[in-house]
N, C-alpha and C positions, 0 to 999 in steps of 0.2 A: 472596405474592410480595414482593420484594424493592426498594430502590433501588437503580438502576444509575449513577453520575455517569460522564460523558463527558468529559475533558476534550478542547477544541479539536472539539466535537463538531458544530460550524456547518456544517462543509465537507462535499463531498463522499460521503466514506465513512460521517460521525458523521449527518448527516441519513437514511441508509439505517437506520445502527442504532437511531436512534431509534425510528421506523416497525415496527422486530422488535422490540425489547425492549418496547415498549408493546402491542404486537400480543401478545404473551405475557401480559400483567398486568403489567407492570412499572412503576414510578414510574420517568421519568429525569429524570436532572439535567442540565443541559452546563453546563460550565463555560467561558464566552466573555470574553475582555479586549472585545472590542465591545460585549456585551451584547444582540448579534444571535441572537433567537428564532428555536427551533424547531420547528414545530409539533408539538404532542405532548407536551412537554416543557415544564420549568421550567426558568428562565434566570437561572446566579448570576453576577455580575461575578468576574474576577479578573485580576491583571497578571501572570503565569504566574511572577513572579519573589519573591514575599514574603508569608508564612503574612496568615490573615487571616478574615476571616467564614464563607469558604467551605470552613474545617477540617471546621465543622462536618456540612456534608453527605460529607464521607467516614467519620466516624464512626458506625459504623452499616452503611453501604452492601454491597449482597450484593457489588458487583463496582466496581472503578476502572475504566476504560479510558485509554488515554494515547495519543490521537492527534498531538500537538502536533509541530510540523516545518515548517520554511519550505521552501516549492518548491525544490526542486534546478532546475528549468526556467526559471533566469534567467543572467544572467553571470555567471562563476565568475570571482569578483576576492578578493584578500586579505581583503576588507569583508565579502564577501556570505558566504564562507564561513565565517569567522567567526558569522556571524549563522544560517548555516544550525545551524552545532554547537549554537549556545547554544540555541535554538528547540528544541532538541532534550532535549542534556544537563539545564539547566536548570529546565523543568516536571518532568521524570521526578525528577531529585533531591528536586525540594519537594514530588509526589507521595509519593513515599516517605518522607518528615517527618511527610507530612500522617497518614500508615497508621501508623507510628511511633507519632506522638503519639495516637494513637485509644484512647478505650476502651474499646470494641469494635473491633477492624481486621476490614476490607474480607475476606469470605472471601477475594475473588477478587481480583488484577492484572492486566491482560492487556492490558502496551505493545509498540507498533509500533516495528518493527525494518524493516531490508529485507535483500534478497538480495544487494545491492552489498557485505552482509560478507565475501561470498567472493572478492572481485575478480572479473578476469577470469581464469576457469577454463578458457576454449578449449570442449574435446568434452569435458571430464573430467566425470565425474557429481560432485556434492558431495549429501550431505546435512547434518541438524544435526549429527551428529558432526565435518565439517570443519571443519579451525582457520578462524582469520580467512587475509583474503584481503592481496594491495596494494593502495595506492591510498586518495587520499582519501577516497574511498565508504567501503572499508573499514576506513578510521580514524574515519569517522564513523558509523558501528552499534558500532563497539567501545566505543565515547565514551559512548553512548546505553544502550545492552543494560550494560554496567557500572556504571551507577546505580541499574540496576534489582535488579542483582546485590548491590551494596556495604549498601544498604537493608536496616536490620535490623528486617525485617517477618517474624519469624516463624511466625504464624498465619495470614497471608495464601499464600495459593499463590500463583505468579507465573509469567505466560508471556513470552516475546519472543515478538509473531507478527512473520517477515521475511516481508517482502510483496514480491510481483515485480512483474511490470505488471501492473495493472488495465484489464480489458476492460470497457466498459460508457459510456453515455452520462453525458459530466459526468467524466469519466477526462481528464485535459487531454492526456495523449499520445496514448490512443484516438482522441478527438476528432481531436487534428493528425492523423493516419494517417489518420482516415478521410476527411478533408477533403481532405488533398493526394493520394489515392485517388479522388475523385468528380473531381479535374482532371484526369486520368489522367497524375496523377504516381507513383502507386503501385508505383516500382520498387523491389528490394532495396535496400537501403543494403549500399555494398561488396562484396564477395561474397557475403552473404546469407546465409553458411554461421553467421555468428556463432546462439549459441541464446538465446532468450529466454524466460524463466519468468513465464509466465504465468497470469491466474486471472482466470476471469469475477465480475463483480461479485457477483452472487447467491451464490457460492458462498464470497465472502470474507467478505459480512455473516454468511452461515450459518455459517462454519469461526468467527467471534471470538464467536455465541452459542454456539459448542459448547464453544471456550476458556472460558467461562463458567460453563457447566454440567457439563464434564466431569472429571476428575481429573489432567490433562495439568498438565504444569510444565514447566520450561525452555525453550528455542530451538523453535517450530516454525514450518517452513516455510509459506509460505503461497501456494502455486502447486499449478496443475494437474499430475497426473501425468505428463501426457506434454508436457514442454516443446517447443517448435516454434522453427524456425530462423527467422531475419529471413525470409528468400526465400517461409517456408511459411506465416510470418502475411501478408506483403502479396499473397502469392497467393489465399489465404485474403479477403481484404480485397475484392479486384478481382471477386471472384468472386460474392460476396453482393451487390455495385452494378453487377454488370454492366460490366465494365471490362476493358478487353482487355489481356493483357504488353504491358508495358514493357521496355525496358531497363533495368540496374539500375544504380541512380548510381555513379559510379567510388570508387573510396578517396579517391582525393586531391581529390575533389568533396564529400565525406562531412567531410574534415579541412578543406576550405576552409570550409563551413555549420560546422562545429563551434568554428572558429575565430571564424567572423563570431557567433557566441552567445557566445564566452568558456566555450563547455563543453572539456573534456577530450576529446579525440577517442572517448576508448573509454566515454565515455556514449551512443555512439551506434556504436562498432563491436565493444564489449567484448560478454564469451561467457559467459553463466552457467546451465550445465547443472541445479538445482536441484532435487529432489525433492521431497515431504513423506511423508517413511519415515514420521515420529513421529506425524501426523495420521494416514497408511491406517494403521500398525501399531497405534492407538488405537480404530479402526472407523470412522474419519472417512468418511463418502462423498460423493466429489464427482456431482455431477451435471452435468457437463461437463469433459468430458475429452481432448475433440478439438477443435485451435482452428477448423476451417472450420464443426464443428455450430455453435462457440460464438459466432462471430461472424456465421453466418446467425441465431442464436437475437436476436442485440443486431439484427438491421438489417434482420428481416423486416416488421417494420411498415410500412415505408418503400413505399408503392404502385409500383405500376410505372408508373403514368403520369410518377411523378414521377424517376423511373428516366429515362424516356423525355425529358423537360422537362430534366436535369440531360445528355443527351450530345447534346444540339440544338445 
C-alpha cells in the first residue's frame, strides 16, 4: 500500500477520505495550515502558499488529493472573492511544484473542481466534454482546473473531480435544507424547475478512491446520474421528515435572501443539468441514483418519535 496526502484534508469531505483510504491499508497524510488532526492520520503543517518541509511527503506518494477552497457560502464582496480564487488557484499551483519537483512523482492527482464550470445551463444537459460556462463560478473552476492543467507533471496522471451538491450530514447546504425543511419551510426555491447535480456522500468518497485507483484522467463529473430539479430535491426532503408541501418561495423572495447574503442570485436559482458520461463510461457505479432513495438513505436514522417531537 501506498501514501495518500490530503491536502485541506480537515474538513468535511477529507475526514471521510481519510476513514477509506486507511480502511484500505493506506498511510495518509493531510496537509493542514491549522495543524488540526485527524484521526487516522498524520498531520503535517503548511501555509498552502510557499514550498517547505511538507515537499517531502509528496515525494514518493501513491496519490495527491487537492481539497483546498474557501466556502463559497458567505458574502460575495470584491474581498472575499478574491480570497475565494486564491484559496483555490494557489494550493493547486504549489501542489504541482510540489509533484514537479519530486523524485519520484505522485502516480496520482486528483483536484477538486465544481460544476459551477458550466454556468447556468437551464434544461441543457452538459457533460465533461462542455466548454466553460458564464459567470464567476465559472471563472472560478477555469482559474483552478488550469493550474492543474499548466503543471508539468508528467508522470503523474491527473483528474478534475467537478463536484455538485453534496448530500450527506456535515454538507453545509444539506444541513441548511434540511433544517429550514424540519420548520416546514421546505418550499422550492423560485419555480423549482432550476436542476441541481447532485451526489450522495458515500458515493463521492467512493468516485475520488476510484479516481485514485483507476486509469481516468481529465475533467470528471462528480454527480449522480440522474440530476433532480430544486421542486424534486425539497419534495424529496419533506418527504423523508415527514413534512407536508409548502408553497414555494417566490423569485423575487429567492433575489431578496440572495441579496441579504451578498450571493449572486443564480447561486441559488441557477440550472446545472450535469452528468458523469466519463465516470459511468469508465464502469464507475454509483449506488444512489435517485435523490428521494438517497435522501431517505441520509435521514433514516432519524426515530420517529423524534419526527413526532420536531412537528409538536
Amino acid at each position: 500500500m501506498g501514501r495518500v496526502v490530503i491536502a485541506g484534508g480537515s474538513g468535511y469531505i477529507g475526514k471521510a477520505l481519510v476513514k477509506a483510504f486507511v480502511g484500505l491499508g493506506h498511510e495518509v497524510v493531510i496537509l493542514s495550515r491549522s495543524g488540526r488532526g485527524v484521526e487516522g492520520a498524520r498531520t503535517v503543517r503548511w501555509d498552502a502558499t510557499n514550498p517547505g518541509d511538507w515537499y517531502k511527503e509528496i515525494d514518493g506518494a501513491l496519490a495527491v488529493i487537492n481539497l483546498c477552497g474557501e466556502s463559497l457560502a458567505q458574502r460575495w464582496t470584491p474581498a472575499s472573492m478574491e480570497r475565494m480564487r486564491e484559496s483555490r488557484v494557489g494550493p493547486t499551483c504549489l501542489i504541482g511544484a510540489a509533484i514537479a519537483n519530486s523524485e519520484h512523482p505522485a502516480q496520482a492527482w486528483v483536484n477538486s473542481s465544481a460544476t459551477g464550470f458550466y454556468g447556468d445551463t437551464g434544461v441543457r444537459e452538459v457533460s465533461e466534454a462542455t466548454g466553460k460556462g458564464k459567470g464567476f463560478l465559472a471563472d472560478l473552476c477555469l482559474a483552478w482546473e488550469s493550474e492543474v492543467d499548466k503543471a508539468e507533471t508528467p508522470k503523474t496522471r491527473k483528474v478534475k473531480l467537478r463536484t455538485g451538491l453534496v448530500l450527506g450530514p456535515g454538507s453545509p447546504l444539506f444541513d441548511t435544507l434540511l433544517r429550514v425543511t424540519k420548520l416546514f419551510a421546505g418550499g422550492a426555491l423560485g419555480s423549482g424547475k432550476q436542476v441541481m447535480p447532485w451526489i450522495h456522500h458515500d458515493d463521492l468518497v467512493r468516485l475520488f478512491v476510484w479516481a485514485v485507483q483507476s486509469d481516468v484522467t481529465g475533467a470528471v463529473n462528480g454527480t449522480a446520474p440522474k440530476p433532480a430539479t430544486n421542486a424534486a430535491l425539497m419534495a424529496a426532503l419533506r418527504e423523508s421528515v415527514g413534512r407536508p408541501a409548502v408553497p414555494n418561495l417566490p423569485e423575487f423572495a429567492v433575489k431578496a435572501v440572495a441579496g441579504a447574503m451578498g450571493w449572486d442570485p443564480s447561486f441559488l436559482l441557477g440550472s446545472c443539468r450535469a452528468v458523469p458520461e466519463i465516470a459511468v463510461g469508465h464502469g464507475f457505479k454509483f449506488e444512489h441514483t435517485d435523490v428521494q432513495a438517497a435522501v431517505d438513505d441520509l435521514t433514516r436514522s432519524v426515530p420517529e418519535a423524534w419526527r413526532q417531537d420536531e412537528a409538536a
